[in-house]
C-alpha positions in Angstrom: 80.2 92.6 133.5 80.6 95.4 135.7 79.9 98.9 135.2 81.2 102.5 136.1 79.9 103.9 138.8 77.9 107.4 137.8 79.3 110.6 139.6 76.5 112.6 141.3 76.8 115.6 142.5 75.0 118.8 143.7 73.9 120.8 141.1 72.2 124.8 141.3 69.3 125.2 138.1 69.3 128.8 137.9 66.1 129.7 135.5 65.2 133.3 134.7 61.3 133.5 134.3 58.2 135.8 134.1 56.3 136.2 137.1 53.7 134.1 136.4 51.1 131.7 139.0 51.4 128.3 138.3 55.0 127.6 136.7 56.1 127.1 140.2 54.2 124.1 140.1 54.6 123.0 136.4 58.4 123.3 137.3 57.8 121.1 140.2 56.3 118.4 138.6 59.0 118.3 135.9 61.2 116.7 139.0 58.5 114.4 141.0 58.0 112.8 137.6 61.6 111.9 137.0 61.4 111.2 141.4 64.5 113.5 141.6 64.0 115.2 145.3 64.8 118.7 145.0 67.0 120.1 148.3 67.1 123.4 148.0 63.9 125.9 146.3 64.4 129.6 146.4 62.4 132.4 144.1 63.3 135.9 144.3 63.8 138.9 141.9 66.6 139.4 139.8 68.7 142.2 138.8 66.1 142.8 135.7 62.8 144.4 136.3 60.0 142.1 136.1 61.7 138.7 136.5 62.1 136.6 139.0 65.3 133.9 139.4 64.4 130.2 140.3 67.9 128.7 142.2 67.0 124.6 142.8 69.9 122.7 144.0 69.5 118.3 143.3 72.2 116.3 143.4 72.1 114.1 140.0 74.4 113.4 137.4 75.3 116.4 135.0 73.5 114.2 131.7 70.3 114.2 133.7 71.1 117.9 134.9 71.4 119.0 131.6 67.7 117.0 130.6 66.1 118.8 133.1 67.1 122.2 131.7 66.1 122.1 128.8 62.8 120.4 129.9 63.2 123.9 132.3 63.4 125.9 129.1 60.7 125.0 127.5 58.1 126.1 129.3 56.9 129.7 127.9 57.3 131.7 131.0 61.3 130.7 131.6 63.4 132.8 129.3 66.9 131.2 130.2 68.2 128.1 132.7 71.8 127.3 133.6 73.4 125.3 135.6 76.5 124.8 137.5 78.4 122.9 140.0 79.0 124.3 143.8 82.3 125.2 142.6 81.2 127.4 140.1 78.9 129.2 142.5 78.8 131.5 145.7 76.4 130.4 147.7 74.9 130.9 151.3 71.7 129.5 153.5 71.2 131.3 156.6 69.7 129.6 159.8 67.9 130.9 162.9 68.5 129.2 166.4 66.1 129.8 169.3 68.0 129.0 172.8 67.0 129.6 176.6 68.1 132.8 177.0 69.3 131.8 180.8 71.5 129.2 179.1 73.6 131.6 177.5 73.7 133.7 180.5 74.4 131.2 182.7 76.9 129.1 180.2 79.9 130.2 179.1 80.8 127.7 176.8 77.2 128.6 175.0 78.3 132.2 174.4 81.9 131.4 173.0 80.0 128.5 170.5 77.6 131.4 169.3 80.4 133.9 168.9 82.5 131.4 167.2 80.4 130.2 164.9 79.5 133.9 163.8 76.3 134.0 165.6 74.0 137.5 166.2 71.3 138.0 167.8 67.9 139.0 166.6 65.9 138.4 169.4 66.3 138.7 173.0 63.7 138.3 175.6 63.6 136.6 178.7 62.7 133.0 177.6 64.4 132.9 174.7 66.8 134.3 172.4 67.2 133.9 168.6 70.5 133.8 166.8 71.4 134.3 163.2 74.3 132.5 161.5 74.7 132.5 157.8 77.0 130.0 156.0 77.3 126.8 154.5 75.1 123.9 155.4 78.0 122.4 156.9 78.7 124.9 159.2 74.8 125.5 160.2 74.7 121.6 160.9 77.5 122.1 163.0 75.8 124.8 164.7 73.3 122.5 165.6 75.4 119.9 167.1 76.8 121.9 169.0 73.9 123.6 170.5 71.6 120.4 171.0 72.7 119.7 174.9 71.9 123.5 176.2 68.2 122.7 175.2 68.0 124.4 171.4 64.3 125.1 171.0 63.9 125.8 167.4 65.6 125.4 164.2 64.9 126.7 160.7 67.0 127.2 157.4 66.7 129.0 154.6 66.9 127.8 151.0 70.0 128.3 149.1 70.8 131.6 147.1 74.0 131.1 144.7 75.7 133.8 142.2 77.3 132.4 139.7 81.1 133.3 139.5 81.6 133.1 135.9 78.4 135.4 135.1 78.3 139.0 133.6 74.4 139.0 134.3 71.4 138.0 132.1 70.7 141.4 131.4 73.6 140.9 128.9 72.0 138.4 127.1 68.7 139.9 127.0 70.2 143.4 125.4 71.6 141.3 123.0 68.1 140.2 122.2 66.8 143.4 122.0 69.7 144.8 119.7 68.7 141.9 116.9 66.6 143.3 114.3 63.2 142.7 113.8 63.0 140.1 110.9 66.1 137.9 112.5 64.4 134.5 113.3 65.3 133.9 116.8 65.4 129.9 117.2 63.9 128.9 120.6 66.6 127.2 123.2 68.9 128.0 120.9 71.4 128.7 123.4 70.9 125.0 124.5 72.5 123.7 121.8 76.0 125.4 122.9 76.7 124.4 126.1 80.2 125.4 126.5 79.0 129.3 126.8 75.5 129.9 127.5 76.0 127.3 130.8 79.0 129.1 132.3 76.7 132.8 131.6 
């Protein structure tokens, strides 16, 4: 008997969370245990004062997706997790290139690649200069490619940051918290339960 083949595809977690040591890890261990590789890892503060914004990018089917958020959620220090699909987020990596700096003088073709491909530079001195390029991982591969036979010396990229398109901000969400009166009872991950509007923000 055969069987449907499961549709994976990349995915961006974004959780909203104190700043706290040790959920980075806690958070970590919720994929290793399920062996889901994570791509993409970037922390960085968010719009409200005092929390941070977790973006991890997998590539997994959106049942499993949605597992893994709520397992997210539970932990004390996240106050919200989404997630969406790339189409439903902006999203950019940027990527430094480090080149013999007499290759781009002396090459042409090297110069028009870089300029092409939206390159800047950052760095210049006489052994080597470092470009900039921001994009899509597609285009920073292709960067790469095209670089590799003038003797690119380093490569590094960034991990992902995403905004999601369909998104007023958490800090919505979290006045609407504060607006609820004392003695409501506030059910945990109850937003969880309604996928069709908490996971498109």
């Amino acid at each position: 008997m055969s069987t449907e083949p499961v549709d994976r595809q990349e995915y961006n977690i974004t959780a909203y969370t104190e700043n706290q040591v040790g959920l980075l890890n806690r958070i970590a261990i919720i994929f290793s245990r399920r062996k889901i590789n994570i791509e993409s890892l970037n922390v960085s503060p968010s719009e409200i004062e005092g929390i941070h914004r977790f973006n991890i990018v997998i590539v997994e089917t959106e049942e499993v997706v949605e597992k893994l958020a709520k397992q997210i959620e539970k932990q004390v220090e996240v106050l919200k997790v989404y997630y969406n699909t790339n189409a439903d987020v902006i999203w950019q990596e940027m990527a430094l290139y480090k080149v013999p700096t007499d290759v781009i003088a002396e090459k042409v073709l090297v110069e028009r690649l870089l300029r092409e491909n939206g390159a800047r530079a950052v760095v210049i001195r006489k052994d080597y200069t470092v470009f900039e390029t921001t994009g899509h991982r597609e285009e920073t591969d292709s960067l790469i490619k095209a670089l590799q036979p003038y003797g690119l010396i380093e490569f590094v990229r960034s991990a992902r940051i995403a905004i999601i398109k369909a998104s007023d901000g958490f800090h919505h969400k979290l006045k609407d918290f504060e607006r609820r009166e004392p003695s409501e009872e506030v059910a945990e991950n109850e937003f969880l339960n309604d996928r069709e509007q908490v996971f498109t923000m």
